[in-house]
C-alpha positions, 0 to 999 in steps of 0.5 A: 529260594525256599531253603532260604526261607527256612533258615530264618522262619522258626520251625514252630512258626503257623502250624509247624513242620508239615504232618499228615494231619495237615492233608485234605481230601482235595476236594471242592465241597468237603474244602468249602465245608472245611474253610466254613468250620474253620471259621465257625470256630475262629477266635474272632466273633465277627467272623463266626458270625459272617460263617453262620450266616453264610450257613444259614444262606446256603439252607436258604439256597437249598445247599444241601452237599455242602451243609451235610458235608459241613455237618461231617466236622460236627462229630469229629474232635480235632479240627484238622486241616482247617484250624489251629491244633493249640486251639482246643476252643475251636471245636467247641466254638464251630459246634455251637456257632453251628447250632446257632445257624441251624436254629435260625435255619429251623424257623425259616426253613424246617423242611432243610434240616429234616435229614 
C-alpha cells in the first residue's frame, strides 16, 4: 500500500527522502525535549508561547532531566529531528523563546536554574 503512495506523493513532500538526520535517540526524556525545542522554534507564536509556559511549569514541577535535556538543543545548530531544515529561524526562535521561560523561571524560582 505504501509503494502506492510513493507514486503520487512528490519526493520533496514534508521532510523528503528518509536521512540520517531525521533518527532519534529513542528515548522519552531527550523526545519530550526534542518536541518542546520544536515548538520553541515554530512559526506560529501561539505555540512558542504554549512551549514557554510549559517550560516554565516543568521548573515549577521541579523537572529537572527534562529541562537539562532541553537545554542540550541550546548549544546545537541545526534542529534535527524535531524541526524543519529550511527553517533557518527556528534555531534562533527556540533559543530566545527559551531565554524567555528561563527569565520568568529566574523570578519565581532562581534556585531552579543554579546548574
Amino acid at each position: 500500500a505504501m509503494d502506492r503512495f510513493e507514486i503520487h506523493i512528490d519526493k520533496g513532500f514534508g521532510d523528503g527522502q528518509w536521512r540520517a538526520s531525521l533518527n532519534t535517540d529513542g528515548g522519552a526524556i531527550k523526545g519530550l525535549a526534542g518536541f518542546l525545542w520544536s515548538a520553541l522554534g515554530s512559526p506560529r507564536s501561539d505555540t512558542r508561547w504554549r512551549a514557554a509556559h510549559t517550560i516554565r511549569e516543568l521548573a515549577r514541577q521541579e523537572e529537572k532531566t527534562v529541562f537539562d535535556a532541553l537545554f542540550a538543543y541550546f548549544s546545537r545548530s541545526d534542529v534535527g529531528a524535531y524541526g524543519c531544515e529550511r527553517y533557518p529561524f527556528y534555531a534562533l526562535l527556540a533559543r530566545q523563546y527559551l531565554l524567555i521561560a528561563c527569565a520568568r523561571i529566574s523570578l519565581e524560582n532562581p534556585l531552579f536554574l543554579k546548574d
